[in-house]
ROBA-600824 format. One record per atom (N, C-alpha, C): atom name; x, y, z; residue in one letter. Coordinates in nm, 2 decimals, padded with zeros to 4 digits. Layout:
REM ROBA-600824
+-------+--------+--------+--------+---------+
! atomo !     c1 !     c2 !     c3 ! residuo !
+-------+--------+--------+--------+---------+
!    CA !      X !      Y !      Z !       a !
...
+-------+--------+--------+--------+---------+
This chain:
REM ROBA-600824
+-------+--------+--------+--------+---------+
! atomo !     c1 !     c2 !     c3 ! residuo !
+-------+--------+--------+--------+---------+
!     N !  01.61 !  00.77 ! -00.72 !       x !
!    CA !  01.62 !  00.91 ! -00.69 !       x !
!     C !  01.60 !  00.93 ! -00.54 !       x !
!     N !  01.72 !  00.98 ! -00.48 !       x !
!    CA !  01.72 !  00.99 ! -00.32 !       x !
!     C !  01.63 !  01.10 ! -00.27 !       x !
!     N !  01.59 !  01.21 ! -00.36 !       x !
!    CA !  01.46 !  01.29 ! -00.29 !       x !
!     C !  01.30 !  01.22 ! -00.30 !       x !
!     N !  01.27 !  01.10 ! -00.36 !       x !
!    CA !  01.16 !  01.04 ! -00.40 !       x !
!     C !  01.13 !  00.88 ! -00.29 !       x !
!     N !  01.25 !  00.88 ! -00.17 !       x !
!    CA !  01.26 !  00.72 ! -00.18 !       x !
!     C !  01.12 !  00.75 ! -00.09 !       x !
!     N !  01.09 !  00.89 ! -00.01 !       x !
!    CA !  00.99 !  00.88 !  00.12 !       x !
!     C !  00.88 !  00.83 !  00.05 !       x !
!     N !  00.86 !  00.87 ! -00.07 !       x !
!    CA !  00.70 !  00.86 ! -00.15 !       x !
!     C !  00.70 !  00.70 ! -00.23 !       x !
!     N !  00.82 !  00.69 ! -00.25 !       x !
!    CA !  00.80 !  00.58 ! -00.29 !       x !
!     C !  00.83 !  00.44 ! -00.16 !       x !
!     N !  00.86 !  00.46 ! -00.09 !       x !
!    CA !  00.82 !  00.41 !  00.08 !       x !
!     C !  00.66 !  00.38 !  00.11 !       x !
!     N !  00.59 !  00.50 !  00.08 !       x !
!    CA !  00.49 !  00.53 !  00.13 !       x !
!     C !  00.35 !  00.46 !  00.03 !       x !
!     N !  00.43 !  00.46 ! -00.09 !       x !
!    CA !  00.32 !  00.40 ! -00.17 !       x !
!     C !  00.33 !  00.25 ! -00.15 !       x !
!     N !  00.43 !  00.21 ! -00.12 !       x !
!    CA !  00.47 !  00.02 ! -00.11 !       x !
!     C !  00.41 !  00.00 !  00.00 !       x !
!     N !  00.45 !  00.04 !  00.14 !       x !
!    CA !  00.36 !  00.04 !  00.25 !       x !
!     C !  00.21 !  00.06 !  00.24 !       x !
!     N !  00.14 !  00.12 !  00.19 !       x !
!    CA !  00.01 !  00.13 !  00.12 !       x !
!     C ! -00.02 !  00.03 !  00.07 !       x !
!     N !  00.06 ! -00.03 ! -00.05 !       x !
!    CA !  00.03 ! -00.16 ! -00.10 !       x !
!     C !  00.01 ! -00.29 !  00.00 !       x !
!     N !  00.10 ! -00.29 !  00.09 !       x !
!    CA !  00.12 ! -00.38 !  00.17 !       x !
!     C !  00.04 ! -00.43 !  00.26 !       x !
!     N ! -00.03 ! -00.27 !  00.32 !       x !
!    CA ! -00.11 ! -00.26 !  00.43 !       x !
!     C ! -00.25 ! -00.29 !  00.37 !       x !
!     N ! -00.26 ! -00.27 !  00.23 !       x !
!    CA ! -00.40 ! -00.35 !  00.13 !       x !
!     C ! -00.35 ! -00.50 !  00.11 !       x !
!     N ! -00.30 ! -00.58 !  00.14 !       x !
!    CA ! -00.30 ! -00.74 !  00.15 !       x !
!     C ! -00.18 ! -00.75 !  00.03 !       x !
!     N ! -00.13 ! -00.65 ! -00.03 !       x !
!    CA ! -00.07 ! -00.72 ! -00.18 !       x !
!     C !  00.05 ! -00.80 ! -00.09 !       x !
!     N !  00.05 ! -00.88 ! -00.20 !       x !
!    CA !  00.16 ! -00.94 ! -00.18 !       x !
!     C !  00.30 ! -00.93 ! -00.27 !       x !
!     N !  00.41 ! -00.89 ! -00.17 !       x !
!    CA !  00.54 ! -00.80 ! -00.27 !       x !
!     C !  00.67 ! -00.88 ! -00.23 !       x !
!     N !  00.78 ! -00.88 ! -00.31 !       x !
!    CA !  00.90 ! -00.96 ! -00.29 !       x !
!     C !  00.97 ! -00.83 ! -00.35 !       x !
!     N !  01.05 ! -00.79 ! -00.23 !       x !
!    CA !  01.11 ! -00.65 ! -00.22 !       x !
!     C !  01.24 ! -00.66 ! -00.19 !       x !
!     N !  01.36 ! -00.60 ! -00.30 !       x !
!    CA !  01.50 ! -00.57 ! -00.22 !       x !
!     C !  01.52 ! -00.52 ! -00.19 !       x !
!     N !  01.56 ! -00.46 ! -00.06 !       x !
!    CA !  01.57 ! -00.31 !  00.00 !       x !
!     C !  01.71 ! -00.31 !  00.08 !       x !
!     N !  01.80 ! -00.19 !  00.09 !       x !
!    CA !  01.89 ! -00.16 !  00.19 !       x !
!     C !  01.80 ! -00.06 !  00.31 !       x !
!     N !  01.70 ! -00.04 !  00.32 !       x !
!    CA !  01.63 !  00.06 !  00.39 !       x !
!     C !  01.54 ! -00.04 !  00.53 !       x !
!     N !  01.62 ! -00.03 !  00.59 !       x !
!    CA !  01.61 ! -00.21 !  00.69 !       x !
!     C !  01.48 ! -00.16 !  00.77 !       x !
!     N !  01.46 !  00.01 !  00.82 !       x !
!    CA !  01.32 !  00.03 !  00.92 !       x !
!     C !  01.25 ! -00.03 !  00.84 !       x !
!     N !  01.24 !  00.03 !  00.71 !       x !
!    CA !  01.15 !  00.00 !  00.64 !       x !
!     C !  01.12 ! -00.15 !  00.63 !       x !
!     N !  01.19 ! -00.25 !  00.59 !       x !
!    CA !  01.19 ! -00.42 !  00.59 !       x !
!     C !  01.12 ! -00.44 !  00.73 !       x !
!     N !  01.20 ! -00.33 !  00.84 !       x !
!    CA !  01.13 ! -00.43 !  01.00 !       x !
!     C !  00.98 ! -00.36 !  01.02 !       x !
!     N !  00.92 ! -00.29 !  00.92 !       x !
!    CA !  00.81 ! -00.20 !  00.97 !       x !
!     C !  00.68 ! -00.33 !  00.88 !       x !
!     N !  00.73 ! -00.35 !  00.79 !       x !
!    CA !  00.64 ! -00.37 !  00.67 !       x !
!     C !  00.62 ! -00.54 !  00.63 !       x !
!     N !  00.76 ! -00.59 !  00.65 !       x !
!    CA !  00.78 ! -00.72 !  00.59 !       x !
!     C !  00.77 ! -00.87 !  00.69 !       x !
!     N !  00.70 ! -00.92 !  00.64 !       x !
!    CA !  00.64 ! -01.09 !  00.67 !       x !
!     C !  00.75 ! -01.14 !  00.75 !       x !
!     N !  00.83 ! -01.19 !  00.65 !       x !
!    CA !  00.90 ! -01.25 !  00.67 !       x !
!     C !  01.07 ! -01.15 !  00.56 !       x !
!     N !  01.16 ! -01.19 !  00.64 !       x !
!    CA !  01.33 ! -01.10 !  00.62 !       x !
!     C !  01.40 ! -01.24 !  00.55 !       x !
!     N !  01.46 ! -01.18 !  00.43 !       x !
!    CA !  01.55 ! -01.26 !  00.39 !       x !
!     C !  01.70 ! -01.24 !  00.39 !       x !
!     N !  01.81 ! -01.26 !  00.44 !       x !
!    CA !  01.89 ! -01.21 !  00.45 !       x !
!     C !  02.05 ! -01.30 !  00.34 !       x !
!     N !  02.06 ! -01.23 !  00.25 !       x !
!    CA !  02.17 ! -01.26 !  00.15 !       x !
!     C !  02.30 ! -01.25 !  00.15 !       x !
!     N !  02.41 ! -01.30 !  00.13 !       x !
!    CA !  02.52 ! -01.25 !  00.15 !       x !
!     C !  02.58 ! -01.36 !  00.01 !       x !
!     N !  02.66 ! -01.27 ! -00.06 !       x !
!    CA !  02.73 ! -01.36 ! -00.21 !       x !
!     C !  02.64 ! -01.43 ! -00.24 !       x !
!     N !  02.51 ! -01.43 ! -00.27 !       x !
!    CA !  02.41 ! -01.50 ! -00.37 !       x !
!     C !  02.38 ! -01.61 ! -00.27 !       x !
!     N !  02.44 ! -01.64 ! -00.14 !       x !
!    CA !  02.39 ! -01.72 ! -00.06 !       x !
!     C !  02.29 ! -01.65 !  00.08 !       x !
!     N !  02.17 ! -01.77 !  00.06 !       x !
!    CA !  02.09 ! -01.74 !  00.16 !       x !
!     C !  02.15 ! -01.78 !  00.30 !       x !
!     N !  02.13 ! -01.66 !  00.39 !       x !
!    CA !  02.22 ! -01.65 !  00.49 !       x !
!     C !  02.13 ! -01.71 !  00.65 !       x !
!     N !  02.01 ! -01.63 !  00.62 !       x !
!    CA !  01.95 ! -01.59 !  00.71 !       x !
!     C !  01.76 ! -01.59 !  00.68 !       x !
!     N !  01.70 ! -01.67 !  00.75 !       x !
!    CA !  01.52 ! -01.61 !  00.69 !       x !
!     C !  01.47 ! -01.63 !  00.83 !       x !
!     N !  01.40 ! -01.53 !  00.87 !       x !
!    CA !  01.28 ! -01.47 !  00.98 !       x !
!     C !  01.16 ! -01.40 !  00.98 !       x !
!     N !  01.13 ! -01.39 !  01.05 !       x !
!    CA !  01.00 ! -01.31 !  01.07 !       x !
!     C !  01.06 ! -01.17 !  01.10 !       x !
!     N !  01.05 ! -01.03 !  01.11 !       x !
!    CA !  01.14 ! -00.91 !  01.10 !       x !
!     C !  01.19 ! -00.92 !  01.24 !       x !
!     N !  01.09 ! -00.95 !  01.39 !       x !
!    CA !  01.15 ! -00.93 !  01.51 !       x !
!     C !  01.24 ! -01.00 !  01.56 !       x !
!     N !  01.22 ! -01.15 !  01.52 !       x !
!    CA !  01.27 ! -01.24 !  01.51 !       x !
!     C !  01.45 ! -01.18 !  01.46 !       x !
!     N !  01.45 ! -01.18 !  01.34 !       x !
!    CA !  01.58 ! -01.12 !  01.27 !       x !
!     C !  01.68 ! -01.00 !  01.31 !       x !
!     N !  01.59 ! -00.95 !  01.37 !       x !
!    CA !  01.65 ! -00.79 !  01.45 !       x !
!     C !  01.68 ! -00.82 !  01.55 !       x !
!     N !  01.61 ! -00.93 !  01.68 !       x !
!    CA !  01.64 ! -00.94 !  01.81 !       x !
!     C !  01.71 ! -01.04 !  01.83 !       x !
!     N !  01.73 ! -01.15 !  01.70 !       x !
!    CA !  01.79 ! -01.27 !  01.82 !       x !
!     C !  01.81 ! -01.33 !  01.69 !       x !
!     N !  01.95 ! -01.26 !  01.60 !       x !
!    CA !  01.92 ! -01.33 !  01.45 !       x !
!     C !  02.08 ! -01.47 !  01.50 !       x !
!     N !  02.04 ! -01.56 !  01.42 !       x !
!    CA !  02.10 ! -01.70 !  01.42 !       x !
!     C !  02.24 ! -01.70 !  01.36 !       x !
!     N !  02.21 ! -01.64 !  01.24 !       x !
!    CA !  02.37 ! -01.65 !  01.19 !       x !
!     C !  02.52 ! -01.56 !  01.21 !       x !
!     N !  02.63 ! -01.57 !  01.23 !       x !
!    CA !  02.71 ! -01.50 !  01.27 !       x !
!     C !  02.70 ! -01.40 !  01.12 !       x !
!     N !  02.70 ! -01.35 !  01.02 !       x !
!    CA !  02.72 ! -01.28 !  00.94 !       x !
!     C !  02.58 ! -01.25 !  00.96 !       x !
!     N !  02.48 ! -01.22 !  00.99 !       x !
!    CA !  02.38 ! -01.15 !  01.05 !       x !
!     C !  02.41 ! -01.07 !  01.16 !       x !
!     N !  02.45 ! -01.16 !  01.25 !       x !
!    CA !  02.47 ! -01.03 !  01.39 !       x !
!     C !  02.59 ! -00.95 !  01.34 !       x !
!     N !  02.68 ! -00.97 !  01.26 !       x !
!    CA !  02.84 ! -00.86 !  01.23 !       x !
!     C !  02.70 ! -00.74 !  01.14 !       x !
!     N !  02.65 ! -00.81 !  01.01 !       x !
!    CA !  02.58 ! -00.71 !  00.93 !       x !
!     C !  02.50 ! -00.61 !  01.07 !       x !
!     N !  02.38 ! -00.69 !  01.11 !       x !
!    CA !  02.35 ! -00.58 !  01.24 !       x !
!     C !  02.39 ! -00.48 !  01.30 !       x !
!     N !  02.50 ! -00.55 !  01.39 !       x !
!    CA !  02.60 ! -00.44 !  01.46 !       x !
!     C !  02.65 ! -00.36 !  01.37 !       x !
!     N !  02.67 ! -00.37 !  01.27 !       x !
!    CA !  02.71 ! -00.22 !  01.20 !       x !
!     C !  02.58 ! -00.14 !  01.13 !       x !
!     N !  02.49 ! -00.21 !  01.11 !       x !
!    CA !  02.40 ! -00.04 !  01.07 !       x !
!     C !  02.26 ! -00.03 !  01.21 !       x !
!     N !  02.29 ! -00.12 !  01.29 !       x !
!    CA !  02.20 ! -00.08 !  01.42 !       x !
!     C !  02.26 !  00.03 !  01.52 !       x !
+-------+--------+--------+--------+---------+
């Protein structure tokens, strides 16, 4: 439900910031670089890409990472 995603944002970040430990698929990327350990990055059921979030956003390795990037950065 697109009117619910802030609340339900807000309760996972909550969880998160209490130690749980969560394995989350998200299209909501601030959200992945605010919250998440470590970024896994998928493309056709192949693992593409795995970082740490700053790591992933500033200086990611694989060419189908920086194309994904440049289009929703």
């Amino acid at each position: 439900d697109p009117e619910m995603i802030k609340e339900v944002l807000d309760v996972m970040t909550e969880l998160a910031d209490s130690g749980m430990t969560m394995l989350c698929v998200t299209h909501e990327m601030s959200f992945a670089r605010r919250v998440a350990d470590t970024l896994v990055f998928m493309d056709q059921g192949c693992l593409i890409e795995q970082a740490p979030p700053e790591a992933f956003f500033t200086c990611p390795q694989s060419p189908r990472t920086q194309a994904f990037l440049a289009q929703i950065l």
